[in-house]
C-alpha positions in Angstrom: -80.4 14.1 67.8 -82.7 14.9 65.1 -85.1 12.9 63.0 -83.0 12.5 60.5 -79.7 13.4 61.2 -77.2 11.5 59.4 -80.2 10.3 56.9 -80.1 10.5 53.7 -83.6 11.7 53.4 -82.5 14.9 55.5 -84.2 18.3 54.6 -81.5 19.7 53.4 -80.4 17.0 51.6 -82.6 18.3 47.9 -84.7 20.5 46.9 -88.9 20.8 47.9 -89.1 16.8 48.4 -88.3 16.0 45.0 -86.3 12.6 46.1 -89.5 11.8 48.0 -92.2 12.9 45.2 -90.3 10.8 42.9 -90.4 7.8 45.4 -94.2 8.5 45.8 -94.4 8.6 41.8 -92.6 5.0 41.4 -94.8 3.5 44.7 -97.7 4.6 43.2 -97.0 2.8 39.6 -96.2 0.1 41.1 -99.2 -0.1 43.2 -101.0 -0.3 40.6 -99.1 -3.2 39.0 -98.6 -5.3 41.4 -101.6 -4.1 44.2 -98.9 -5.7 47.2 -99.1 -4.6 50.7 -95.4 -3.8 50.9 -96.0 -1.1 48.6 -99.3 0.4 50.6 -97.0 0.6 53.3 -94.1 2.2 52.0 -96.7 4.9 50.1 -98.2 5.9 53.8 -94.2 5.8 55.1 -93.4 8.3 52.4 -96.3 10.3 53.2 -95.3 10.6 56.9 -91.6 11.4 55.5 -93.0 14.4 53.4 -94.7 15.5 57.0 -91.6 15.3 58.6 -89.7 16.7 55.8 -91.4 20.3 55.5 -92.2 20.6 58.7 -92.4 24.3 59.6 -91.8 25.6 56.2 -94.8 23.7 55.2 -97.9 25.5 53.9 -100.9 24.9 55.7 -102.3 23.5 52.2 -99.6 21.4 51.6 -100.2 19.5 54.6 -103.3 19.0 54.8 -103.4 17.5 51.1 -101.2 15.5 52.1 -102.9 14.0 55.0 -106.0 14.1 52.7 -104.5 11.8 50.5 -102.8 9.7 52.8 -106.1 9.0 54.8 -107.5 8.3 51.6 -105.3 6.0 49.9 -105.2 4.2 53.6 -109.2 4.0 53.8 -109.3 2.9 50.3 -107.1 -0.3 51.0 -108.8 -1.1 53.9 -106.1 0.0 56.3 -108.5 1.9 58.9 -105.9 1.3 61.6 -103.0 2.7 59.5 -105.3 5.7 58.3 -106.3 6.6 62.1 -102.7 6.3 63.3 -101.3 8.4 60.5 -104.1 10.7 60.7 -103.5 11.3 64.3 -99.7 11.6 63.9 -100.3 14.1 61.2 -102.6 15.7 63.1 -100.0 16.0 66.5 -97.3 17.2 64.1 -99.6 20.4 62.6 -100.6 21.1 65.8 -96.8 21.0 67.4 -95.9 23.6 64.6 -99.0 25.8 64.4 -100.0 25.5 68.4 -103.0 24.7 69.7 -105.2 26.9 68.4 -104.9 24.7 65.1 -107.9 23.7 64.0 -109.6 20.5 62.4 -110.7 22.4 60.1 -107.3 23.6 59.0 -105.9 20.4 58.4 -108.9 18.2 57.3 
């Protein structure tokens, strides 16, 4: 079974994460209005989605802005737990498609 099958968030599901940009549009908005930890949470979730999402037909640029800014935004809260774990997931899932040789480097 895959990560997502049967899920509506599936790859093939729309086009270059649109659904999921839009998503990280609206959490970020309302972030700012309402500054509530549900929506710090669901902003790092959609992060890990878009991860998962391109996986190997990622660009190497593409995810590692995207772990930039989800380390970021996770530091900047004060959620240095969430930002290692995410971080390190991130990490695990560049390697897993690129090998071992990947490099920090590459993704940081």
């Amino acid at each position: 079974a895959g990560f997502y099958e049967g899920d509506p968030f599936h790859a093939s599901s729309f086009q270059h994460g649109e659904l999921l940009n839009t998503l990280e549009r609206l959490v970020k908005v309302s972030h700012r209005v309402s500054k509530l930890q549900d929506t710090r949470a669901l902003y790092c979730k959609i992060l890990v989605l878009k991860l998962h999402l391109y996986g190997v037909n990622a660009q190497r640029e593409d995810i590692a802005k995207t772990l930039h800014v989800l380390g970021s935004v996770a530091l900047h809260e004060g959620l240095s737990q969430h930002a290692r774990l995410f971080h390190q997931r991130g990490f695990n899932m560049v390697r897993n498609y690129y090998g071992a040789a990947a490099k920090n480097r590459e993704i940081a």
